[in-house]
N, C-alpha and C positions, 0 to 999 in steps of 0.2 A: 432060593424059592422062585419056581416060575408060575406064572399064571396070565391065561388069557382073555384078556378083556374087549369083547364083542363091542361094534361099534354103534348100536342104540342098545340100549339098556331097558328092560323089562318092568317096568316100575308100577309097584301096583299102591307107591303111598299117596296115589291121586283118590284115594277113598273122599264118601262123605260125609261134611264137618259140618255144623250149624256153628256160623259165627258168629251169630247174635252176642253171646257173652262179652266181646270182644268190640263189637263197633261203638263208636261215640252217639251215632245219628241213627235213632230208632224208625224216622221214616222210609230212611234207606234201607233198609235191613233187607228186605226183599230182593229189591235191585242188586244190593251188592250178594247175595247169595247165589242169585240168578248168572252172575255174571263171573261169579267163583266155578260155578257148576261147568257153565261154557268153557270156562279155560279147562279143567280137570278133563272135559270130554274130548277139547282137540287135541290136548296132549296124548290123550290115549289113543285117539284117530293117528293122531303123527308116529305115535312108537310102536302100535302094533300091527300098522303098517295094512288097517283093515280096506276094506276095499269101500269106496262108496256104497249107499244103497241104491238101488235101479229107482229109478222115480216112477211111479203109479200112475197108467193111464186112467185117470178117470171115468171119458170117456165123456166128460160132460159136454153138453153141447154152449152155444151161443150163449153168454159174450165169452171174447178170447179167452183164454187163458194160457199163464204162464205154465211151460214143460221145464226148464232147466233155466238158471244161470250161469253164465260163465266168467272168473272175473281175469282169466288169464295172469294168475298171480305173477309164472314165473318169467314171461315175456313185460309184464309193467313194473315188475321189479328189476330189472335192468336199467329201465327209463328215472324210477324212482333212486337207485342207489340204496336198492334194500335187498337184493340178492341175496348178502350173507348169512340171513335171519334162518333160523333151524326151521321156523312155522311155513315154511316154503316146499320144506322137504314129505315128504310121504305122498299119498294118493288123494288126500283131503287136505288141501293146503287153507291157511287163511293168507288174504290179502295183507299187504301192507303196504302202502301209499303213505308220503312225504304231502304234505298241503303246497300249496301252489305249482303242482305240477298236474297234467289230467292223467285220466287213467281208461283204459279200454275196457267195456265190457258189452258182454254177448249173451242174447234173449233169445230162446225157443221156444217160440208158442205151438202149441197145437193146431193151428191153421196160419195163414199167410196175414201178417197185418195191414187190416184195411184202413190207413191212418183218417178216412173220410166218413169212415163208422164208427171205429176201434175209440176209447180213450184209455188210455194206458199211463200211468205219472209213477214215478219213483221217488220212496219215501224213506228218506235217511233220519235216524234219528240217533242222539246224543242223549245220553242219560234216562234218568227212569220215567221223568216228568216234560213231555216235549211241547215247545211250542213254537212257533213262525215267529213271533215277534224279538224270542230270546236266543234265534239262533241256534235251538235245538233241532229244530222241525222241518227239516227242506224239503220241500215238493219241488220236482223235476218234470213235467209235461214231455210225455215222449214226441216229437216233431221229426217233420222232417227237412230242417234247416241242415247244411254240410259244413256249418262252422259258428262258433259259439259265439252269440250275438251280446251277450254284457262283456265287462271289464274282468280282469283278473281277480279283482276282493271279492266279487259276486260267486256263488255255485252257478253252474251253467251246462246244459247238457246240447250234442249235438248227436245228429245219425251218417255214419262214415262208411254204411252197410245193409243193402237190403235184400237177403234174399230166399225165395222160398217163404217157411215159417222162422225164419234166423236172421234176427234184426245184430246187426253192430253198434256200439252207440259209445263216444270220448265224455267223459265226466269230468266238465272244471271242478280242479278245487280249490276254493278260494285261501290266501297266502295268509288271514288269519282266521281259517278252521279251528273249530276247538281241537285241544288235541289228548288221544285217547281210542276209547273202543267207540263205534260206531255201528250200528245195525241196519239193515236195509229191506225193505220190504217193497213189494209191485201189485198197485191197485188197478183194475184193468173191468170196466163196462162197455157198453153200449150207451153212445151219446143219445143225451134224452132220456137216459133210463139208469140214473145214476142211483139209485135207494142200497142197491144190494149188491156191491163192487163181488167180485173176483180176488183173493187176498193171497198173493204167493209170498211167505216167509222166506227170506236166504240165511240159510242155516250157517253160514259162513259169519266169522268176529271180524270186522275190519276194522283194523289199526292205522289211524291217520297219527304220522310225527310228525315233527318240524321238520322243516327245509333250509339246512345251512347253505344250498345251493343254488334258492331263489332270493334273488337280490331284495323286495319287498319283503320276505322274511325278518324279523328282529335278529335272528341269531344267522343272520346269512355272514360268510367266512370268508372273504376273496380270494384265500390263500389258498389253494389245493392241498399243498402238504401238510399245512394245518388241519387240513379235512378228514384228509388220510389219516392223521395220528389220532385228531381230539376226535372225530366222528364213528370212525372206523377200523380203528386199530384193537384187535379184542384181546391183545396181551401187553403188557407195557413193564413197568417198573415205578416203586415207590419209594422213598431215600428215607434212610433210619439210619442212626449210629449220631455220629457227633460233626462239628462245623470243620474240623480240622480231617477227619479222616471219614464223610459221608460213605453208608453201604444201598445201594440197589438191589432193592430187594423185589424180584421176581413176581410180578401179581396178574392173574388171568381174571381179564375186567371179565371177559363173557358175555358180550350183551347179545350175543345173537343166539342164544341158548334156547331153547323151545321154554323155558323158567323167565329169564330175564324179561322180555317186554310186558308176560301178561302181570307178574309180581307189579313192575313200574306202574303198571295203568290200578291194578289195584289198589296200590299203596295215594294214588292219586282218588281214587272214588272214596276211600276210607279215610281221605285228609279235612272232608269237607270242602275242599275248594268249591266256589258255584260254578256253574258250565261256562260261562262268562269269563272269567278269569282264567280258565282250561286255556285261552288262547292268548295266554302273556305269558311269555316265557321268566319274566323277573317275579310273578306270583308262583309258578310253576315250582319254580328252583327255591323260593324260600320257603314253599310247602315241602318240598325234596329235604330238608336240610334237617325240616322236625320229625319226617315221618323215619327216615333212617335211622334216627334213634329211636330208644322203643320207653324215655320214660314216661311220656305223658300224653302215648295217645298210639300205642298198642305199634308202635315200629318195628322196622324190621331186623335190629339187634341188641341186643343186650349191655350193657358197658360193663365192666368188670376190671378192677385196677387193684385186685386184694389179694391175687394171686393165687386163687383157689377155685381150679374149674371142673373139679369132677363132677357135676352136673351139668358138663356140658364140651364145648367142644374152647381148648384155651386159642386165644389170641392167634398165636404166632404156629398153631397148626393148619390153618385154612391157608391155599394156593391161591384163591380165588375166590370173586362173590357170584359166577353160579350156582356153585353147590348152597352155599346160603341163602340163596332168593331162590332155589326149587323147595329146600325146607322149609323156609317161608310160607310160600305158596300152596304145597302140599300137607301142612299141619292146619289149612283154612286161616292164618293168619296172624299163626304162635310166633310172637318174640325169638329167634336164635338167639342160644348163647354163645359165646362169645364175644365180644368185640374191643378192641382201643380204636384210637383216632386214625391210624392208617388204617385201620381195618371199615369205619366208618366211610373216611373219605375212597377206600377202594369200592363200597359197594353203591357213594355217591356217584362214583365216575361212572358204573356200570350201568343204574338209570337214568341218569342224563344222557350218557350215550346212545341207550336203547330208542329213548323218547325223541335221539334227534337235535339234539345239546350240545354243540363242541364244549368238551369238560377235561381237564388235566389236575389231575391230585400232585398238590404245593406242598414241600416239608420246610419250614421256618427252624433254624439251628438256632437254639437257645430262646425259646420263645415264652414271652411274657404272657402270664395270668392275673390282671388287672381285675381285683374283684368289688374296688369303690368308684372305677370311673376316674381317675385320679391321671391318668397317663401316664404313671409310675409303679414300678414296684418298689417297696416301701419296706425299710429293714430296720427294725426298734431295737434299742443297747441300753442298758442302763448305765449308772456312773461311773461301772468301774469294767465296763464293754461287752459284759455279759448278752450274750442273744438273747431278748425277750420275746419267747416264741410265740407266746399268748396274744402277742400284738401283729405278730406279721401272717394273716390272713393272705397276703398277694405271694405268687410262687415264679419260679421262671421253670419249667420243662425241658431239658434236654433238647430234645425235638418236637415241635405238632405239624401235625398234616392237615391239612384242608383243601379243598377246590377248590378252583378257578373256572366257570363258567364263561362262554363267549354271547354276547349280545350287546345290541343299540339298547339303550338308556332314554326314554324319550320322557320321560320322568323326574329327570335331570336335566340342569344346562347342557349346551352343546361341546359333546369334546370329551363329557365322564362314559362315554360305552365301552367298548371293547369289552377286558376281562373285567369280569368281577367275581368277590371271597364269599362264598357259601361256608360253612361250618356245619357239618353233621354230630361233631363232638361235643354231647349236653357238658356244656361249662358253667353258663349264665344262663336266665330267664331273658328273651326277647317278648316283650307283649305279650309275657306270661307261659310261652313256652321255651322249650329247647328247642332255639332255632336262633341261625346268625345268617346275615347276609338275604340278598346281595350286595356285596358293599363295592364301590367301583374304587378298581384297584389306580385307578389315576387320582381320584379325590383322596385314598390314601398316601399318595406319594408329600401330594399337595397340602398336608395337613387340613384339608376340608371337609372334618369330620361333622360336620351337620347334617353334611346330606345322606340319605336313606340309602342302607337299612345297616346300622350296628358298626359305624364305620369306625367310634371313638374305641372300642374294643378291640378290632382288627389293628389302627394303626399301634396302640399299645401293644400288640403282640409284637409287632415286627421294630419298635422305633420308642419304645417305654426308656426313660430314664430307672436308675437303679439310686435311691434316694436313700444313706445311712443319717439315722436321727437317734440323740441321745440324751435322757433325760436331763433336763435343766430346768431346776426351779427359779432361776432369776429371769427365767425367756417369761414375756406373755404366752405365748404360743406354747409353751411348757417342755417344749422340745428343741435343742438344737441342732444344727445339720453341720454336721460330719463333712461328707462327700458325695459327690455328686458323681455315680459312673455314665459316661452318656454314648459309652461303646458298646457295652457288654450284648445286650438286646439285640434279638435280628442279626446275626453274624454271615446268615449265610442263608438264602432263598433259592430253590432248587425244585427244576421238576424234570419229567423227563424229556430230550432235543427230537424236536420232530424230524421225522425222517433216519433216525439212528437206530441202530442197536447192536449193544457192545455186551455179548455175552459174559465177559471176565472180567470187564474194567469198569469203568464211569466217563468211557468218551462219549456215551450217548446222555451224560446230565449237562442239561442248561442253569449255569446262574442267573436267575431270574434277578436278583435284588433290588439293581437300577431301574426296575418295573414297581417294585415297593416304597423304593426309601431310595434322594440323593448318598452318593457316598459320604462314608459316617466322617464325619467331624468336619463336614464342608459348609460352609456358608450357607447353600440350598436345604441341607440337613438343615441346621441348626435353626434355620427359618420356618421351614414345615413345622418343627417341636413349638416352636412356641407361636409358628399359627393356630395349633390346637389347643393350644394350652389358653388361646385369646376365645378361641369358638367353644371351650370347654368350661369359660372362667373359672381358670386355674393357674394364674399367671401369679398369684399369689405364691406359690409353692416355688416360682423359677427365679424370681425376686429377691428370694430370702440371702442373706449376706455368706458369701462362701465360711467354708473353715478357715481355722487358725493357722499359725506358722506350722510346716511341714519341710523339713530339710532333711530326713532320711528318707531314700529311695528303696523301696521292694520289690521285686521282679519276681512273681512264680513262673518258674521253666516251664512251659507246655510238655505235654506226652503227647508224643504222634501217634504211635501205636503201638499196642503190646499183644503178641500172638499167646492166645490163652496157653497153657503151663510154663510164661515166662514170669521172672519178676520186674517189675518196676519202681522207679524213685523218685519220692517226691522233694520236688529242692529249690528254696527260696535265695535269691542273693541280695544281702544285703549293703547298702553305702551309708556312709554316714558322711553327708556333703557339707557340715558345721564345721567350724571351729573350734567347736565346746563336745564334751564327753555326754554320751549318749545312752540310757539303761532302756535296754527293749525287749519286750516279754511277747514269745509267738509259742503261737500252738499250730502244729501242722496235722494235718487226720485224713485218712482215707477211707469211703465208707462206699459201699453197693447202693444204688439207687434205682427208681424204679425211670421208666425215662422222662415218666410227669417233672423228674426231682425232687419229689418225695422222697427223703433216707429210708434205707429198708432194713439195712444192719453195718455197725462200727467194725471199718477192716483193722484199723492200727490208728493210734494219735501217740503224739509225743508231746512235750510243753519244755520249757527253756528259756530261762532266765539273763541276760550275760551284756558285756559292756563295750559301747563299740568306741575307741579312742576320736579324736578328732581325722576323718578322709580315713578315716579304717572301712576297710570293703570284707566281708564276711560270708560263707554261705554255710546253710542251713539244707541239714534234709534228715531224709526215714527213707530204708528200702522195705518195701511191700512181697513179698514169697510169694508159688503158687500158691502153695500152703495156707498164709494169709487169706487169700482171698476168694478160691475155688470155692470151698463148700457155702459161703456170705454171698455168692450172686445170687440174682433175681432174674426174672426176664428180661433177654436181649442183653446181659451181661454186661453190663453198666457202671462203671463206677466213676465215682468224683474225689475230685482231692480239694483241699480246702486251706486256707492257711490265714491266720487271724494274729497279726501284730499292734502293741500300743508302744510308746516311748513316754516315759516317764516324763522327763524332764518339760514336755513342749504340749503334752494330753494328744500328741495325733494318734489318730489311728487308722490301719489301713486293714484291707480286708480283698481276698479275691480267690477265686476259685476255679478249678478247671474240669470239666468233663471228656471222656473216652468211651470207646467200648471194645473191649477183648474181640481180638479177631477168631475166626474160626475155621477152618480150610473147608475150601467148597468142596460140592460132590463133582466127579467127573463121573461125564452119560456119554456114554457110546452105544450107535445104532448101529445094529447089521441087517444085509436081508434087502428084499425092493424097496423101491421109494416108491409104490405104486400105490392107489385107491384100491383097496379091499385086499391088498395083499397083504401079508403077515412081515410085521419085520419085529425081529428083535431088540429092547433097550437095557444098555448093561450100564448100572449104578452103583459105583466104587466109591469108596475114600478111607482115607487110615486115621485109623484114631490117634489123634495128637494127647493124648495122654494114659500115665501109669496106671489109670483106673480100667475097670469093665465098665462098658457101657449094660445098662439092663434095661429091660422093656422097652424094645428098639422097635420102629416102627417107621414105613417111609411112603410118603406118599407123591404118586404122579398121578399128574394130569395136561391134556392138550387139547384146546380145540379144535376140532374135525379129526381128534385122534384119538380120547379116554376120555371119557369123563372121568371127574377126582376119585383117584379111588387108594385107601391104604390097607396097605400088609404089613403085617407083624413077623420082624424078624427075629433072631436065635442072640443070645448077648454078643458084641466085640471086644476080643480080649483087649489088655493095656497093648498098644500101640500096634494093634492090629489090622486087619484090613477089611472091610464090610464089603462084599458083593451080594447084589441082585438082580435076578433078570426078569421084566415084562415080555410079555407079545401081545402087540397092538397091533389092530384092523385099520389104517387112515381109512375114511369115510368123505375126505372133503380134500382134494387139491391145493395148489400152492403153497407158497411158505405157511412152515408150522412150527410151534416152537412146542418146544415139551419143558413142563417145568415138575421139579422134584422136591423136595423136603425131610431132612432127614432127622426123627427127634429120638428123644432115649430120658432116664431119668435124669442121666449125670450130663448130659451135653442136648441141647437142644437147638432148633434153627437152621439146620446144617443145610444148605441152597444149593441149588446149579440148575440149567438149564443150556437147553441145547438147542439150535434151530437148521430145519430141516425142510428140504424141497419136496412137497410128494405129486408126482405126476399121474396126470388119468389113465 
């Protein structure tokens, strides 16, 4: 199936919404409608490519008046490091400016400014309610100084141009600007005769971000290549699968989208934040954190972990969070469905990036769900070792993902800035909402979870002990402690290496972990755990007296990987390092999970009875079929094995478990044709079914920025071990490297990835 996809898209779902329904803040309702409306009209300015309107000679006489503005978007967007922004593009562009850097802009009046008569001042304003005192309200006096007379925190304007009726004039902006839309209007009388100004509207939305570029900035970055990646890089990767065989999975953050910035600054007027607060980036990002979810206070995705999305779009079909934050945007403010936690943290990175954020989306292998505060996950047995599931409320997850934000801490002692853990993934209530973080990832390392915001949660993801407890009526405590596992948790911290990209492999992943956690069972480790456990008073719980005698050893073999229609085996070895004869009762089982770790359904269990002499070594196992297991997957093809032994004679008991995820063979993308701006090249997307079945309801979607937006076609079934081709034709629209990213899903096989990256010349 061919088809060709133009390179602006005609989009008429920027209709209009009344989102009253929908907002928290009844006094806003206006403002934020007013300002829904504006984004919907330059999107349609930008994609229909309409032409200005001629401005209307009046003809009025005396005092001046303003004829035109100019804000030279794409000449200051160079100087700013905002070039790549889609709102740049068409015949109506809006500005966008970075805070602490200036910006040119150019005034045509209808006669010659006589600055000895004229008064003319320029009036920026922030939010619905503006005032001087709060920062909303800047008056600007047009002069004619040739260089800006306050300091950099100050707004400051100067004139670098006079000529004719066409003034030039440089606009400081100060380096804690609120940050957001900003509107601008030009008052202009006759001095002495100020009652009934002159009022020119600029019909233009200007967008002030941060500046990871100015040193006074909070989130300024020294690192270039850091800047490049966490700032400006609008495709990356986000790690899914397991700690032993991590997958990179393909994700188009998008932020330069004609959708991304105005959604971001949206999602920030509909958070309630005050304008005040607009210019702190550690209020910003933990407003970021609740509005991305959508439960309790109309965000921008949906969570869904039930596995049933036909109302909506599942998980693991989106490429990317533009196409999510245009729907957003253009449904006036509707919830999208879909989403999990990579899917959260991919469309965190996309507004923090837009807004000006250095932000990198973190995947934690094996990550703890602490739901009493405890800095443990916590596993009940009763007397005869049975799992009492009624008790164990705390989970470990496969994998979760979360940000990493970059900023100064000035909030904190000296030394907690750099990165810090935002959570977009509603797990727990923070001060009543879903919202985690910022939590500064040095004060996690350090066990110094006191300090703000959520940091006893984060460091229990990455560094939670795993605590078995087993009913005992002779304990006071009414329970006693088994084992203590203090490895399992946190295996593996991962995000993607600046400056890389490995289209087939994972040479572009960085092990972050020595950023989270000393190495496990180290001295440094073992310090941080129960410095928290002192700041958490819970030292009680690290205190209690180990287990009893334990002289048989059990090993479960790890599975490195298994290519889906293979089988695999699960297999325990046992020793018996006594003297004395040993009766030891295991159960081994393999079951589909979701990658929260939730069990979804039972692949195979076995159970086995038997006697192990004195230094008798034994092993133990089950093999698992495709058969077993194929039709019992879930999402992301996940399974865990499990294996649960006691020994009679001595009451130990040992317990451990290991997770995988079925491999799946990628797609190969081949281009043919120019690598040119607006010439046609063709993209061919293969791969052969690795299994005896038909694929049905097959379906693949591409997308590339400055190349397609997301876009999916339905294809014809692929017989059992067949081979699937399709071919696009793409328009590139935008120069230099581009990467194309694909997906390929069906009933019986789903996920299927590749990506390709591609030079395109003007």
């Amino acid at each position: 199936m061919s088809r060709t996809l133009s390179p602006r898209r005609h989009v008429e779902g920027y209709g209009r919404r009344n989102i009253r329904s929908v907002l928290p803040l009844e006094e806003n309702v206006d403002y934020l409608n007013d300002i829904l409306e504006r984004f919907r009209r330059d999107a349609l300015r930008r994609r229909r490519e309409m032409r200005p309107v001629d401005e209307v000679d009046r003809g009025l006489p005396q005092p001046i008046e303003v004829n035109a503005v100019e804000f030279y978007c794409k000449d200051n967007a160079k100087a700013h490091h905002t070039d790549s922004y889609d709102m740049l593009e068409g015949k109506d562009p809006s500005p966008v400016f970075r805070r602490g850097e200036p910006f040119y802009l150019g005034i045509r009046f209808n006669r010659p400014l006589d600055i000895h008569m004229d008064k003319v001042r320029l009036h920026l304003t922030f939010g619905p309610n503006n005032q001087v005192g709060k920062g909303t309200l800047v008056i600007l006096p047009v002069m004619e100084n040739k260089a800006f007379t306050l300091d950099s925190s100050k707004w400051d304007i100067c004139m670098t141009r006079k000529e004719r009726s066409i003034v030039t004039m440089q606009i400081q902006i100060p380096y804690m600007a609120g940050v957001g839309l900003w509107r601008m209007k030009i008052l202009s009388h006759i001095k002495g005769n100020e009652g009934n100004p002159k009022t020119y509207e600029c019909k233009e939305s200007i967008y002030i971000l941060f500046n990871p570029w100015c040193k006074d900035d909070p989130v300024y970055m020294p690192d270039n290549k850091g800047k490049q990646e966490y700032v400006l890089s609008d495709v990356g990767k986000i790690y899914m699968g397991s700690h032993k065989n991590p997958v990179g999975r393909p994700w188009v953050f998008g932020q330069f989208s004609d959708s991304a910035l105005p959604a971001s600054v949206f999602l920030l007027e509909r958070s309630g934040l005050d304008y005040k607060s607009r210019a702190n980036p550690v209020k910003i990002v933990r407003a970021i954190s609740a509005m991305v979810n959508s439960n309790d206070d109309n965000g921008v995705v949906v969570g869904n972990w039930a596995g049933k999305y036909e109302d909506g779009t599942a998980p693991w079909s989106w490429t990317g969070s533009a196409a999510i934050l245009e729907q957003f945007l253009s449904s006036g403010g509707k919830p999208v469905r879909y989403g999990q936690c990579w899917v959260f943290s991919g469309v965190c990175t996309t507004v923090c990036r837009a807004l000006g954020i250095p932000c990198r989306s973190v995947t934690n292998f094996v990550s703890a769900h602490d739901t009493d505060d405890s800095l443990t996950v916590d596993k009940y047995f009763d007397a005869d070792g049975n799992d009492l599931a009624e008790f164990n409320a705390d989970s470990i997850w496969n994998f979760h993902v979360w940000n990493d934000c970059w900023m100064a801490r000035p909030d904190l002692p000296a030394g907690y800035g750099g990165w810090q853990a935002i959570d977009a993934t509603p797990q727990e209530t923070s001060e009543g909402a879903f919202q985690a973080g910022p939590a500064s990832v040095v004060a996690i390392r350090r066990g110094e979870i006191s300090y703000l915001y959520d940091a006893p949660f984060v460091f229990a993801e990455v560094n939670a002990d795993i605590v078995h407890w087993q009913i005992d009526e002779d304990s006071d405590f009414g329970w006693r402690k088994l084992k203590t596992n203090t490895y399992h948790v946190g295996r593996l911290v991962v995000t993607k290496r600046a400056g890389y990209d490995d289209e087939s492999g994972n040479n572009d992943m960085e092990d972050i972990s020595s950023e989270y956690k000393s190495k496990e069972g180290s001295m440094e480790e073992r310090m941080a755990v129960l410095n928290a456990a002192r700041r958490g008073g819970l030292t009680h719980i690290y205190d209690m007296p180990s287990p009893g005698k334990e002289d048989v050893l059990f090993t479960l073999l790890d599975i490195e990987k298994v290519q889906i229609g293979q089988p695999f085996h699960v297999i325990v070895k046992v020793e018996n390092k006594s003297e004395e004869t040993r009766t030891v009762t295991s159960v081994l089982s393999a079951s589909s999970v979701y990658y929260t770790g939730i069990i979804a359904r039972k692949v195979k269990r076995a159970r086995g009875v038997f006697t192990l002499k004195p230094r008798q070594k034994e092993e133990l196992g089950i093999e698992v079929t495709f058969d077993d297991y194929f039709d019992k997957l879930v999402d992301y093809a996940m399974l865990k094995i499990y294996a649960i032994s006691t020994v009679k004679e001595t009451q130990q008991t040992w317990a451990e478990e290991d997770d995988f995820q079925v491999e799946k063979p990628p797609l190969k993308i081949e281009v043919e044709g120019p690598l040119q701006v607006y010439r046609r090249l063709n993209v061919k997307v293969s791969f052969t079914n690795p299994l005896n079945r038909k694929l049905e309801d097959c379906a693949i979607t591409i997308e590339g920025p400055g190349l397609a937006e997301p876009h999916r076609s339905f294809l014809k079934d692929v017989e059992p071990r067949g081979v699937m081709t399709h071919v696009e034709t793409l328009i590139p629209r935008k120069s230099g490297p581009r990467k194309i990213t694909a997906i390929f899903t069906s009933r019986q096989l789903i996920e299927v990835l590749g990506t390709k990256q591609i030079v395109i010349q003007d």
